[in-house]
Backbone as ProteinMPNN parsed JSONL, in Angstrom:
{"seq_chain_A": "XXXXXXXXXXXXXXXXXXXXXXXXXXXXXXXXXXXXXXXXXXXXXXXXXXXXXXXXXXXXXXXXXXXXXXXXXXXXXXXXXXXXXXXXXXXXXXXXXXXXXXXXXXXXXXXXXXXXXXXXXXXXXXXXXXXXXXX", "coords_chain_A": {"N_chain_A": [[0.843, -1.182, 0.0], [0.644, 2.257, -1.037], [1.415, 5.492, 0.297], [1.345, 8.576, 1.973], [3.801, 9.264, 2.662], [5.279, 7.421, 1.277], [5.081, 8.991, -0.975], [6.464, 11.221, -0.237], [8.676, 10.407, -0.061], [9.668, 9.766, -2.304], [9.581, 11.725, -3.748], [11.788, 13.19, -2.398], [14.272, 11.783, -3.378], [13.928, 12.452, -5.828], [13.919, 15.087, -6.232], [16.692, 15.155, -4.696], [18.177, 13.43, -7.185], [17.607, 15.173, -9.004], [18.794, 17.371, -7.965], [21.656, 16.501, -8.055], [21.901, 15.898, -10.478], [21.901, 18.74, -11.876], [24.091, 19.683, -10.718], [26.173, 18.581, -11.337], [26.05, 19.278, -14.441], [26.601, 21.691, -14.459], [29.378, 21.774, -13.491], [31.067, 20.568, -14.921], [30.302, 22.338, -17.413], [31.732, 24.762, -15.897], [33.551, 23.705, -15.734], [35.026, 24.014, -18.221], [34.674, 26.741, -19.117], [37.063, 27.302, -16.893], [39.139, 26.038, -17.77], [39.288, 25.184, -21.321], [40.119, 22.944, -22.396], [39.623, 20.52, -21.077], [37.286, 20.001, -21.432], [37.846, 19.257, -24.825], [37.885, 17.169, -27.362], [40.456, 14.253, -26.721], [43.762, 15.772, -27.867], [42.922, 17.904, -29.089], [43.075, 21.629, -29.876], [42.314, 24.001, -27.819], [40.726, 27.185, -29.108], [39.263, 30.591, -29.396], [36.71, 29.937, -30.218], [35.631, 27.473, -28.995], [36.08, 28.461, -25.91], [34.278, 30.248, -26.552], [31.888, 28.672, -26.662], [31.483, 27.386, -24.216], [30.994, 29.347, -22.587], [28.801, 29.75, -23.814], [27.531, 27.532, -23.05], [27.778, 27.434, -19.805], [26.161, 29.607, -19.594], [23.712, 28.829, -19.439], [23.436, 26.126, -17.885], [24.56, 26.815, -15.264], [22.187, 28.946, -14.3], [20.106, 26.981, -14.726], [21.065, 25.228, -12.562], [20.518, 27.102, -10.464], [18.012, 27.623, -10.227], [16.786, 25.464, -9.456], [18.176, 24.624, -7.243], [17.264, 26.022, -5.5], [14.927, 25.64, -5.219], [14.532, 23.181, -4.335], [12.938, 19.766, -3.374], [10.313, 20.702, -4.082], [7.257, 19.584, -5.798], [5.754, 20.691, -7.944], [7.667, 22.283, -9.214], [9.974, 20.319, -9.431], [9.085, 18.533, -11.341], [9.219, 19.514, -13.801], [11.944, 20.717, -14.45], [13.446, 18.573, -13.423], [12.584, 17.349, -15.915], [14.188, 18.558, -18.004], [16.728, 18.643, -16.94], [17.251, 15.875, -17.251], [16.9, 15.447, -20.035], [18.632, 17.254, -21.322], [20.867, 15.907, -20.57], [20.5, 13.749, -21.54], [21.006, 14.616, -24.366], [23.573, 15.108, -23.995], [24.957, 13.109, -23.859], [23.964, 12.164, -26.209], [26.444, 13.992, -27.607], [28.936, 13.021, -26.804], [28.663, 10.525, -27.698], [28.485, 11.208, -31.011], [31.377, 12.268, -30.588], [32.697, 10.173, -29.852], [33.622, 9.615, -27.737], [33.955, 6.947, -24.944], [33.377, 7.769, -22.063], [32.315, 10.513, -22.569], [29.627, 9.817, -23.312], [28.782, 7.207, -21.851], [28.619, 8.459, -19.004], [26.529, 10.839, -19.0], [24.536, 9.151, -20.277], [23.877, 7.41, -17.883], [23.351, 9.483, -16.041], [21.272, 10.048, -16.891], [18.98, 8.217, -16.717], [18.981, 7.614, -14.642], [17.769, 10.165, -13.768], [15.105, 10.07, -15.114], [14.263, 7.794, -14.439], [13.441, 8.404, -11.581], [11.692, 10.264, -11.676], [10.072, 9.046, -12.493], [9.088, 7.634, -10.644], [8.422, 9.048, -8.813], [5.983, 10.464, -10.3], [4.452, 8.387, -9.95], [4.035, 7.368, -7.541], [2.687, 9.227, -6.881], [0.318, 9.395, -8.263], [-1.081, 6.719, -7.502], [-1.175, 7.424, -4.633], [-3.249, 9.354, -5.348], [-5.358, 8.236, -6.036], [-6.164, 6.349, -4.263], [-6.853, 8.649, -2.175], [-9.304, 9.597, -3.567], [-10.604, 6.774, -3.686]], "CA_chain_A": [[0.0, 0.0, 0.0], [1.524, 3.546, -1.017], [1.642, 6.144, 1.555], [1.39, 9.963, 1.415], [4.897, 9.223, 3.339], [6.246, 7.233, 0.259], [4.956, 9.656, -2.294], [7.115, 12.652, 0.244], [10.391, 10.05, 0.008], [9.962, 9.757, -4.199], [10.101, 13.542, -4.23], [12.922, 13.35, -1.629], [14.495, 11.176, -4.46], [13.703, 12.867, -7.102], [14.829, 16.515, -6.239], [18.269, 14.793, -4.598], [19.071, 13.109, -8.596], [17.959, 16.227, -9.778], [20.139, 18.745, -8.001], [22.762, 16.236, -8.376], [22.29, 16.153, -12.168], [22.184, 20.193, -12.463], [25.384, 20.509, -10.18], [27.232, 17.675, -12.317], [26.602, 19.993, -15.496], [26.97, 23.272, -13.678], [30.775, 21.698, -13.013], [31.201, 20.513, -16.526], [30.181, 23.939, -18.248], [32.459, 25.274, -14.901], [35.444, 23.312, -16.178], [35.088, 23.998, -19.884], [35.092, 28.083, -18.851], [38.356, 27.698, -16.399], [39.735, 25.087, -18.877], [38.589, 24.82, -22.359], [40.786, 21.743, -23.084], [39.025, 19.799, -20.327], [36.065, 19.432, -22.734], [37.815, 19.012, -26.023], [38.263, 15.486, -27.71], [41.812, 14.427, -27.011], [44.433, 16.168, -29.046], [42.644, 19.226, -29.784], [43.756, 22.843, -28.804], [41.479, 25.208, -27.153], [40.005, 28.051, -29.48], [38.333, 31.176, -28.893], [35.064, 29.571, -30.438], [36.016, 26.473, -28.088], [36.232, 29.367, -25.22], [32.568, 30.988, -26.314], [30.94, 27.624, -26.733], [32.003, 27.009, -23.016], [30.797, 30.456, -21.986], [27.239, 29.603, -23.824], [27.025, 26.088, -21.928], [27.758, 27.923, -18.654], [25.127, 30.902, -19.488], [22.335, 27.811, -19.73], [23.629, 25.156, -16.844], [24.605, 27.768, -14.257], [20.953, 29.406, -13.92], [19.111, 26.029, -14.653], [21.124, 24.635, -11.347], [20.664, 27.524, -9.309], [16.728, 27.482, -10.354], [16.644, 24.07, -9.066], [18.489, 24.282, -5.829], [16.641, 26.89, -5.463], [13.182, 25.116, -5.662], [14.148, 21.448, -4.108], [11.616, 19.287, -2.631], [8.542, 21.422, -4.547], [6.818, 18.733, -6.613], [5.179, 21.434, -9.044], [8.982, 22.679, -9.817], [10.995, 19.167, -9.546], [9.026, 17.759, -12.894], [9.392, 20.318, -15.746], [13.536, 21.033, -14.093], [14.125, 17.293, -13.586], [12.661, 16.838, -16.724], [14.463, 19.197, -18.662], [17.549, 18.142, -16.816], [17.236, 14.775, -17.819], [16.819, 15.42, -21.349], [20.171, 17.442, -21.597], [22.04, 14.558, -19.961], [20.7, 12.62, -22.508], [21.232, 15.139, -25.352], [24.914, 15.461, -23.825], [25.276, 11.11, -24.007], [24.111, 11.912, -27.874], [27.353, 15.015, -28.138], [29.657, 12.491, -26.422], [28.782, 9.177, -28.923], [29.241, 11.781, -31.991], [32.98, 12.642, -30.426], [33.477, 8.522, -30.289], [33.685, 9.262, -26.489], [32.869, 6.924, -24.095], [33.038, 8.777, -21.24], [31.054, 11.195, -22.289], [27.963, 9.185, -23.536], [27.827, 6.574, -20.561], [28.227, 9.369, -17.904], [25.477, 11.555, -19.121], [23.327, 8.335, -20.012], [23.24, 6.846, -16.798], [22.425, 9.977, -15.575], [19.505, 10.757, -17.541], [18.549, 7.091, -16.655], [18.361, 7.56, -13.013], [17.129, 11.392, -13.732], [14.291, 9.841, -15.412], [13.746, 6.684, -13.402], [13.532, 9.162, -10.069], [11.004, 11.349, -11.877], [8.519, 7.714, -13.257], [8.419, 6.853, -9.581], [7.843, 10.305, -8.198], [4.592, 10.301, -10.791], [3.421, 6.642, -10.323], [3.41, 7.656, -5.904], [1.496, 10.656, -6.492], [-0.681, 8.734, -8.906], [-1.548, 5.987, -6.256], [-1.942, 8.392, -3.358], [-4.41, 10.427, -5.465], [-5.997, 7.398, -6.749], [-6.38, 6.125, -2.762], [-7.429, 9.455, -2.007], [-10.516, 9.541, -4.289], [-11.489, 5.679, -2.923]], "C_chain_A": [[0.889, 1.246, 0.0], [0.652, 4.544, 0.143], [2.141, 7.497, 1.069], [2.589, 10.46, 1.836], [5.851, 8.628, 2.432], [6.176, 8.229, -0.867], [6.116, 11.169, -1.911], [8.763, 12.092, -0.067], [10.49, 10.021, -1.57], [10.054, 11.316, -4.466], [11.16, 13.936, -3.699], [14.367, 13.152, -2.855], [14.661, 11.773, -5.196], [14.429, 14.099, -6.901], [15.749, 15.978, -5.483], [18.813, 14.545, -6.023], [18.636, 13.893, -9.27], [19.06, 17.364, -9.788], [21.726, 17.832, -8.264], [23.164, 16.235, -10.345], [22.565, 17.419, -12.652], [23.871, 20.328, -11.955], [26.485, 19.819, -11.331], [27.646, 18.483, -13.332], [26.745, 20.69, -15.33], [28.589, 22.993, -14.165], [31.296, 21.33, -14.115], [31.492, 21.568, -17.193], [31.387, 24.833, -17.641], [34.596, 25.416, -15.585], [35.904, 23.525, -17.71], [35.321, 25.681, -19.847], [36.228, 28.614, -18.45], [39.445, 26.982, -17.032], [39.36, 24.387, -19.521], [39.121, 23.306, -22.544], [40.22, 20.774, -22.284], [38.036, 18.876, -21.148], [36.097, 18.939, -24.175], [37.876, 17.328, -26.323], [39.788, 15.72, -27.419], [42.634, 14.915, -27.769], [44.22, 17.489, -29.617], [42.834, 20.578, -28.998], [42.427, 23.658, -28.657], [41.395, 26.562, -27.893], [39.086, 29.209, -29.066], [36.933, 30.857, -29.325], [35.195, 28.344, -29.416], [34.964, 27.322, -26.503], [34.495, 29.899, -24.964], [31.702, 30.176, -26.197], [30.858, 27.645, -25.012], [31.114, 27.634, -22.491], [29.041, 29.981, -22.313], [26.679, 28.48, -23.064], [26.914, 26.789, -20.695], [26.586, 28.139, -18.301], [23.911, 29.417, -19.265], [22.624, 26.661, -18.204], [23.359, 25.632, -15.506], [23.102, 27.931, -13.734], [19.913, 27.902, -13.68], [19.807, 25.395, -12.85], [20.767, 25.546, -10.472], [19.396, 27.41, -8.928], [16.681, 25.784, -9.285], [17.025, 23.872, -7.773], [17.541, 25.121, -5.195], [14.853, 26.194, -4.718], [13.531, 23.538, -4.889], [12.911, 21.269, -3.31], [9.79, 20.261, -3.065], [8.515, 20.39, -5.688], [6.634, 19.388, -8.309], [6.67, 21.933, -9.941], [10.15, 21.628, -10.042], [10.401, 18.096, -10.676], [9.389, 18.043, -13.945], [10.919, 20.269, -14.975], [13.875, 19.413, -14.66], [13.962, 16.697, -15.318], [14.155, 17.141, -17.888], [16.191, 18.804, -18.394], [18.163, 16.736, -17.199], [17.359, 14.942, -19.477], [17.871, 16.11, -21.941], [20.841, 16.62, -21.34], [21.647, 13.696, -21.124], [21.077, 13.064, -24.109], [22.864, 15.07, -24.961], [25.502, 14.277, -24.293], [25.301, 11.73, -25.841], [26.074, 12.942, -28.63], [28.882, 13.647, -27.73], [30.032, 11.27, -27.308], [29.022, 9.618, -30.466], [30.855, 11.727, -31.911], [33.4, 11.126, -30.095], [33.957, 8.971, -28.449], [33.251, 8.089, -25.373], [32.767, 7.267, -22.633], [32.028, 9.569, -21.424], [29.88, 10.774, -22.787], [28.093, 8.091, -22.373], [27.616, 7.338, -19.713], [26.547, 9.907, -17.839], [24.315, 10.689, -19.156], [22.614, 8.285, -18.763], [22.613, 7.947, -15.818], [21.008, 10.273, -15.779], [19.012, 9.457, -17.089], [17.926, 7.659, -15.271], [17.203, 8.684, -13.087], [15.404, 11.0, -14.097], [13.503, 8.81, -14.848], [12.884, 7.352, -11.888], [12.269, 9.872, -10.375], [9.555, 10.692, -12.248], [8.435, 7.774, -11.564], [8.198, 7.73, -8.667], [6.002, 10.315, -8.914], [4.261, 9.523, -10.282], [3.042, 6.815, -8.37], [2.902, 8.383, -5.853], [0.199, 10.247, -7.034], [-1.483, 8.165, -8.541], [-1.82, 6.691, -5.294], [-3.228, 8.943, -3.771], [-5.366, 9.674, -5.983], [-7.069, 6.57, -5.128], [-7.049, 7.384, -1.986], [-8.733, 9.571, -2.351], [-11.546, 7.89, -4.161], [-11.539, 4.644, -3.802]], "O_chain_A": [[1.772, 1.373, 0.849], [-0.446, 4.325, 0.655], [2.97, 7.7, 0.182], [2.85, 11.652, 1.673], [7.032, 8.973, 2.483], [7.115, 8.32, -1.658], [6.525, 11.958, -2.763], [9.752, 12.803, -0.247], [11.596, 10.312, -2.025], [10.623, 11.862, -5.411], [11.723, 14.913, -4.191], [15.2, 14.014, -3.136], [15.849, 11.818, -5.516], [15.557, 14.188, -7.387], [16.113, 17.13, -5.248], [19.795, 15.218, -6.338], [19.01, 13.755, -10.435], [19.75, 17.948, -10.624], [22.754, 18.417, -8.605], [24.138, 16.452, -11.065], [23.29, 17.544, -13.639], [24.729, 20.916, -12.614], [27.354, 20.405, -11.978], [28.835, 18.708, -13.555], [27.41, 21.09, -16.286], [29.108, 23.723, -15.009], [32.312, 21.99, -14.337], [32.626, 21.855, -17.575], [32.045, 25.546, -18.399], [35.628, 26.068, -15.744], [36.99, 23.212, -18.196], [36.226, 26.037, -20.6], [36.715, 29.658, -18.884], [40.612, 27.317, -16.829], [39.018, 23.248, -19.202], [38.263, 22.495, -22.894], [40.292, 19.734, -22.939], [37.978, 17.675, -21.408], [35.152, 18.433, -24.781], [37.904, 16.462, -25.448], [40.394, 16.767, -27.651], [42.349, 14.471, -28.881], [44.976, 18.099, -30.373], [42.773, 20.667, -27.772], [41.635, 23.808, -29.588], [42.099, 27.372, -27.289], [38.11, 28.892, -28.386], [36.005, 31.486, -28.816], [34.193, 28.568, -28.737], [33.828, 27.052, -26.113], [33.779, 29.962, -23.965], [30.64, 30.542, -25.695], [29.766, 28.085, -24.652], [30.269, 26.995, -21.864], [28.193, 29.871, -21.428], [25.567, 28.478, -22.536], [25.736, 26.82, -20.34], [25.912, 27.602, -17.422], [23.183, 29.805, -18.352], [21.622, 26.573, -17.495], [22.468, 25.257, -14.743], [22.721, 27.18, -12.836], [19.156, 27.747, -12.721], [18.959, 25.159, -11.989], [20.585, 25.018, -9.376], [19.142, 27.171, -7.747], [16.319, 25.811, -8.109], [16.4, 23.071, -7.078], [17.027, 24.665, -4.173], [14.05, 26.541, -3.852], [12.604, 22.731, -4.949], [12.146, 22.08, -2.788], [8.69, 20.338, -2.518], [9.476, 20.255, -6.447], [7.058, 18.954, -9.38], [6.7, 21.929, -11.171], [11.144, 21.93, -10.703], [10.987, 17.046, -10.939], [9.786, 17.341, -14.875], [11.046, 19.046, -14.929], [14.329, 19.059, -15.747], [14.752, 15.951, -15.896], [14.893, 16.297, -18.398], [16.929, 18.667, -19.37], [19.36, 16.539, -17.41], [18.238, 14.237, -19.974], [18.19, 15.733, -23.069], [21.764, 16.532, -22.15], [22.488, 12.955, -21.634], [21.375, 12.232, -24.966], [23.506, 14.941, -26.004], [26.465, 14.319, -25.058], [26.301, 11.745, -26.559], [26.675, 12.663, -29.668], [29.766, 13.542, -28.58], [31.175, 10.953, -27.637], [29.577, 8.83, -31.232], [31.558, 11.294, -32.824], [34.616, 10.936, -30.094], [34.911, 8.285, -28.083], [32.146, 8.278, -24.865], [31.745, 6.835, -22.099], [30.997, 9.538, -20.752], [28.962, 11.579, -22.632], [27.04, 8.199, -21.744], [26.461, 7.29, -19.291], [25.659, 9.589, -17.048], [23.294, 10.939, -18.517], [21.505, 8.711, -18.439], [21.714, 7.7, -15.014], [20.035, 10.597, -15.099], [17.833, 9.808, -17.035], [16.784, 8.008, -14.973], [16.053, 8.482, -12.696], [14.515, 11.554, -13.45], [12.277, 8.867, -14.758], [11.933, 6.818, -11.318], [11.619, 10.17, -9.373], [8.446, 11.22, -12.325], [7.278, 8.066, -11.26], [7.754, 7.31, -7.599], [5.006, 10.202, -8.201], [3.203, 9.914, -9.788], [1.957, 6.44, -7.927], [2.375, 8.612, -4.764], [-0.866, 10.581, -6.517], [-2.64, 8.481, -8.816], [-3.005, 6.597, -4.973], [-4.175, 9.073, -2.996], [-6.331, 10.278, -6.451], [-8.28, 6.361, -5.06], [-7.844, 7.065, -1.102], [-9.49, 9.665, -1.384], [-12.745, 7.785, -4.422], [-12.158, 3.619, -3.515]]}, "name": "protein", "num_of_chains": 1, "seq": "XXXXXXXXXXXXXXXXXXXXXXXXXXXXXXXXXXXXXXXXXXXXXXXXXXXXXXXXXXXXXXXXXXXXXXXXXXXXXXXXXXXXXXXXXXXXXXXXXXXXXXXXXXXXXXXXXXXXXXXXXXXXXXXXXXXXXXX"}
């Protein structure tokens, strides 16, 4: 039987592998700003388009994590974030299997995995509570 006490620990859940997924790419975008070469494919030198790409990942990661720490544990704000977070991690897995990385496509996968796993079983306990609610 679900519990208006499991549906509070799947949001517990859920906004923990979210802010951990924003801070992850926060520190990514972080390290690609204080050192471009961090992010390149092996071998390649650091560019001022390298440099601005970096700067535009930042401008987009930065705010989405602070939004998010910002907001944990609110249900109404830990679906569209987590989602949205999830779906860069998995757009990042697709930038990583272009560059023949695999680092950077399992990392980002498995996050979007969990990101998205954390976010089905946040729905499916609110679903059942409100389903138990109504009788």
């Amino acid at each position: 039987m679900i519990s208006v006490r499991s549906e509070k620990t799947a949001l517990r859940v859920a906004s923990l592998v979210t802010a951990l997924n924003v801070v992850v790419a926060c520190g990514f975008s972080a390290a690609g700003v204080l050192s471009p070469s961090a992010i390149l494919p092996p071998g390649a030198l650091p560019t001022t388009a390298s440099e601005v790409f970096a700067m535009y990942a930042a401008a987009r990661t930065v705010p989405l994590a602070l939004i998010t720490l910002a907001t944990l544990g609110r249900k109404s704000w830990t679906l569209p974030l987590g989602t949205l977070a999830g779906a860069a991690q998995l757009l990042d897995a697709g930038v990583g299997l272009f560059q023949h990385d695999v680092g950077k496509t399992i990392g980002p996968l498995l996050i979007a995995v969990l990101q998205f796993l954390a976010l089905f079983n946040l729905i499916r306990s609110a679903n059942k509570v409100s389903d138990l609610l109504r009788g």
